[in-house]
C-alpha positions in Angstrom: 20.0 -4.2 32.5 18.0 -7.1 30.3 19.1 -7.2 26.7 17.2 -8.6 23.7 18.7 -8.5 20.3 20.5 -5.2 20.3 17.8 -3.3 22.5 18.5 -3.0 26.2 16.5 -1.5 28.8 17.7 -0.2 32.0 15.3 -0.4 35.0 15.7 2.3 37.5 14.2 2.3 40.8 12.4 4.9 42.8 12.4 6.2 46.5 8.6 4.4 46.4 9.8 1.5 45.6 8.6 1.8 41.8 10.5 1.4 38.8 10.8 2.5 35.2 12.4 1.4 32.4 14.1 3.4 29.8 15.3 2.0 26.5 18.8 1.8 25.5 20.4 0.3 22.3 23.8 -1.6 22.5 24.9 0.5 19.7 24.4 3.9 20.4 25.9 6.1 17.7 23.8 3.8 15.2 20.8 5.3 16.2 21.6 8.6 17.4 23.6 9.8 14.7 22.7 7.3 11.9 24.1 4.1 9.9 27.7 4.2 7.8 28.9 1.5 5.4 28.5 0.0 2.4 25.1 -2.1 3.6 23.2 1.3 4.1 24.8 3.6 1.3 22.9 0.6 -0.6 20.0 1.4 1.0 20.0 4.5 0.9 20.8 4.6 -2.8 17.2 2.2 -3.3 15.2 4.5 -1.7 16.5 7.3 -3.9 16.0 5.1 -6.7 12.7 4.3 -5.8 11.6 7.5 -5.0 12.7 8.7 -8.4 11.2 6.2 -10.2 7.9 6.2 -9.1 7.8 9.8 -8.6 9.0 10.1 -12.9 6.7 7.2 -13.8 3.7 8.5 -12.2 4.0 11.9 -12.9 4.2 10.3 -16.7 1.2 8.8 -16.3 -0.9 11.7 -15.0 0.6 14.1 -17.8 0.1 12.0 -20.8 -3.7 11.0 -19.6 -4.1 14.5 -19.2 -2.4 16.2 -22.1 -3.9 14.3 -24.6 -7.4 14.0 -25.1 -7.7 10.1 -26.5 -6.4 9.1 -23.1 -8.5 12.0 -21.1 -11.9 10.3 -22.7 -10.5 6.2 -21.4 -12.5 5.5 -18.4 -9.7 2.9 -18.2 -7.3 5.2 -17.8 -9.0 7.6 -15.8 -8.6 4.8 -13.2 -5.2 4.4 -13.8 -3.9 8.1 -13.1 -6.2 7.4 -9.4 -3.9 4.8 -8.7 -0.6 7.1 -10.2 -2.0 9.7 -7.9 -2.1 7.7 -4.9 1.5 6.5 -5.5 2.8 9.5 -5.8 1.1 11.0 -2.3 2.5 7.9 -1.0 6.1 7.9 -2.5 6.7 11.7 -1.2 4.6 11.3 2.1 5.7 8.4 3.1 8.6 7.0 1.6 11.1 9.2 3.2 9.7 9.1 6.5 10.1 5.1 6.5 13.6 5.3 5.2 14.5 8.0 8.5 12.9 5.2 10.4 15.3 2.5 8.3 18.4 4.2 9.3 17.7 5.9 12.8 15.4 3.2 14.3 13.7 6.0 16.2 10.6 8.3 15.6 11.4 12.0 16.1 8.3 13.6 14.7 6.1 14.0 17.9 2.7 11.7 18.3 0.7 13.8 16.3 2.8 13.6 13.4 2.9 9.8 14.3 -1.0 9.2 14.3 -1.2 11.4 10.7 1.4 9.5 9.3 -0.2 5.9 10.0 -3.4 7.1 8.6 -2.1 8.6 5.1 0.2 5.7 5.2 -2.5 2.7 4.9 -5.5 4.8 3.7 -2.9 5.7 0.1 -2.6 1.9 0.1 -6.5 1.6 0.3 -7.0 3.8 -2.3 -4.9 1.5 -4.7 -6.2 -1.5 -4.2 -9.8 0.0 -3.9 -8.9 1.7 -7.6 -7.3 -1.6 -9.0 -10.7 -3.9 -7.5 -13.0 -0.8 -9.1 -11.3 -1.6 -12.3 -11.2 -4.9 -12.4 -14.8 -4.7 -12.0 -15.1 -2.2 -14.9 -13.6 -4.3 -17.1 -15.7 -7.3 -16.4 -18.4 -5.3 -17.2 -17.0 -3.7 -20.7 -16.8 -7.5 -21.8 -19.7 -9.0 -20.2 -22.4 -5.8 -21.3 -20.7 -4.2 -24.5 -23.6 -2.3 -25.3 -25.0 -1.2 -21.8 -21.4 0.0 -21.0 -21.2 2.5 -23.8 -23.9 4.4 -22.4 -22.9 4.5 -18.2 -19.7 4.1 -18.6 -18.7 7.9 -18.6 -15.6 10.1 -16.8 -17.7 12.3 -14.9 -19.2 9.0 -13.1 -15.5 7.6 -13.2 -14.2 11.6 -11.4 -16.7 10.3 -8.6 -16.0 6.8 -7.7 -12.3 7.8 -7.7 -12.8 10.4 -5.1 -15.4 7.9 -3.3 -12.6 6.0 -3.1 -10.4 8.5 -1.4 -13.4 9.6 0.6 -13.6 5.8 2.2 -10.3 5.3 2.5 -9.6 8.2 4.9 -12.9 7.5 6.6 -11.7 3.4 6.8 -8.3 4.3 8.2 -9.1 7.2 10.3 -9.1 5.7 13.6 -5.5 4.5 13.6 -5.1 8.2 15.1 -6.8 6.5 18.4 -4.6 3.4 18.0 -0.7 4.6 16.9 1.2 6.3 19.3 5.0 6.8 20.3 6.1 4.3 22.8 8.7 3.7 25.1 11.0 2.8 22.7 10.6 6.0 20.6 8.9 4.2 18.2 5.7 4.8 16.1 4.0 1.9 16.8 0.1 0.3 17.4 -0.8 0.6 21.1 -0.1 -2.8 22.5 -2.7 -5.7 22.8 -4.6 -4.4 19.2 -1.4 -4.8 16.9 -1.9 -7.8 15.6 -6.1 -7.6 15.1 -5.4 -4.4 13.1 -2.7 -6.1 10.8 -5.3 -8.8 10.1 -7.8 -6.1 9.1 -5.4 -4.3 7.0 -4.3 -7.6 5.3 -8.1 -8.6 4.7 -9.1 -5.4 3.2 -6.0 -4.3 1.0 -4.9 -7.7 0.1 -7.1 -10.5 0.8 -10.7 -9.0 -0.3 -9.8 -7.2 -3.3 -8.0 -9.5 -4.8 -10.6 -12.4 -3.8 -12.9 -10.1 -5.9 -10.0 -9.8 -8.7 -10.0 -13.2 -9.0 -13.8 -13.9 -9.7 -14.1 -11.1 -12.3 -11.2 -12.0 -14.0 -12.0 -15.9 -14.2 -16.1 -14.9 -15.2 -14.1 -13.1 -18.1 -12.3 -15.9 -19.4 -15.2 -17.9 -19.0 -17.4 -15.3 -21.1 -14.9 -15.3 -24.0 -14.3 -19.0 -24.2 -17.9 -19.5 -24.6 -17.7 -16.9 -27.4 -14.9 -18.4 -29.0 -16.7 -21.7 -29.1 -19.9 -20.6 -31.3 -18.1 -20.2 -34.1 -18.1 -17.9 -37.1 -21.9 -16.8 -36.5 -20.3 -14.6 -33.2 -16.8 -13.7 -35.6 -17.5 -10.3 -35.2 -18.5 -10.4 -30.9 -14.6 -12.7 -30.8 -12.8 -9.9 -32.3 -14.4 -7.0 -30.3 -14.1 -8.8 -27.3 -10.9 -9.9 -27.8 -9.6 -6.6 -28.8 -11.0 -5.5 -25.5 -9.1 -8.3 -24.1 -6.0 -6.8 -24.8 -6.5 -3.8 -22.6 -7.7 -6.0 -19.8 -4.1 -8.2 -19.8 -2.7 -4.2 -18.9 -5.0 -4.0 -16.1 -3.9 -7.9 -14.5 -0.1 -7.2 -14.9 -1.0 -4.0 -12.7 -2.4 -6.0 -10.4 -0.2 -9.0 -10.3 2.8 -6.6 -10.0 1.0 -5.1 -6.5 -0.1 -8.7 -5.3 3.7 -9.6 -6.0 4.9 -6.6 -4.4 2.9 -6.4 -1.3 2.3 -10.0 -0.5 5.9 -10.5 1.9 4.8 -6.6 3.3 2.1 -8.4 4.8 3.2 -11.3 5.8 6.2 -10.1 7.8 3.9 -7.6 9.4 1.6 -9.9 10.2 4.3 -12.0 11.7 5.4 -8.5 13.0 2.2 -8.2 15.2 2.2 -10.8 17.6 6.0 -10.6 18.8 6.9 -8.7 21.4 8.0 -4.9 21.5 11.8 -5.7 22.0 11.7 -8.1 19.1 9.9 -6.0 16.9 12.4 -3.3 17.6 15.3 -5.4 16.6 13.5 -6.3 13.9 12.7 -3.0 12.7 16.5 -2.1 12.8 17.2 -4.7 9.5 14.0 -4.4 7.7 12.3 -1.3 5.8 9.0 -2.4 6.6 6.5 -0.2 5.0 3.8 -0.9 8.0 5.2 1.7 11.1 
């Protein structure tokens, strides 16, 4: 029996001289009937708490933006209730599921279940970061083309790129069904040998690419309204309106910083995650809620 941070494997031999090895964890009523103490009523109570917030706050969102008809007729916030959408799908999809993982360590929802689970998992994701690039962009636009924006910037074009954005993230994340599966450890996990290649693509296209384009839009905007600021009183009335627009812009970047903030240690333990090996990533599994399976 070799053991390897709480995980221990038994190898048993057959008559042919072959062997197999079945996992076994050095504390078994952990993981077969679930955590006690004070360290995991914590937990448990801030995945309650974070179920319950996001699921009030983004139902908020969605109701006001559609109860009232200023906010129905914001292109803006169109955007926004895409992204509250996408958290919420995410909050009751996948949230619970990764806080059964938390505190049983195992996966007891079949393969299937497994393989839809990573897919919904990372394409929700996609689709919030896709949203929050695809309005960055907007409002770079709204500032740099006030007048040409009046006139294509409409909700029936914004209805479309928001489910253009659902329609690619599926499509993007849709072969992680050919690369998750339960292994030997009872574990939802990436086949092994393409681990750590996928968690590089996942951190390049939710993190590293979107915000990259973030960036540049966002410093082209401050560049456009210096320049405006410095012409003086003949441009008064193009400083107000773009600094008015301005305002609505700063809500946009403290969405996005808050997600960058948020999802930048996800990554990077992940990352980190993908090129130890299976008995390490088990152990490690068993102390951190990682929101990659």
């Amino acid at each position: 029996m070799n053991t390897s941070d709480g995980v221990s494997k038994m190898v048993q031999s057959g008559d042919d001289g072959s062997s197999t090895v079945t996992p076994q964890y050095s504390d078994y009523s952990d993981y077969q009937y679930g955590p006690v103490g004070p360290f995991y009523s914590t937990v448990f109570a801030i995945f309650i708490l974070i179920i319950l917030m996001s699921a009030t706050g983004n139902s908020l969102v969605i109701f006001i933006v559609l109860r009232f008809r200023a906010m129905r007729n914001s292109v803006t916030n169109f955007y926004i209730m895409n992204v509250a959408l996408s958290d919420i799908v995410y909050t009751f999809m996948c949230v619970p599921v990764m806080a059964y993982i938390f505190f049983w360590h195992v996966w007891h929802f079949g393969n299937f279940f497994c393989k839809l689970f990573a897919v919904l998992q990372t394409a929700t994701v996609q689709v919030t970061c896709t949203t929050l690039t695809v309005m960055t962009v907007d409002r770079y636009y709204v500032i740099i083309s006030p007048l040409t924006s009046r006139q294509t910037r409409t909700i029936p074009k914004a209805a479309g790129i928001s489910v253009a954005i659902w329609i690619f993230s599926f499509v993007t994340h849709t072969p992680l069904a050919f690369l998750y599966e339960v292994d030997e450890y009872s574990s939802c996990n990436v086949r092994q040998g393409v681990g750590s290649g996928y968690l590089i693509f996942l951190f390049l296209s939710t993190y590293v690419i979107p915000l990259t384009i973030i960036g540049v839009c966002y410093g082209l905007i401050l560049s456009h309204l210096w320049k405006l600021s410095r012409n003086g009183s003949s441009k008064e009335t193009s400083v107000q309106t773009a600094t008015k627009k301005w305002k609505t812009t700063k809500i946009v970047l403290a969405v996005i910083l808050l997600f960058a903030f948020c999802w930048l240690p996800i990554h990077i333990v992940n990352i980190w995650q993908g090129f130890q090996s299976r008995e390490m990533n088990i152990s490690v599994r068993g102390n951190l809620p990682l929101f990659i399976p």
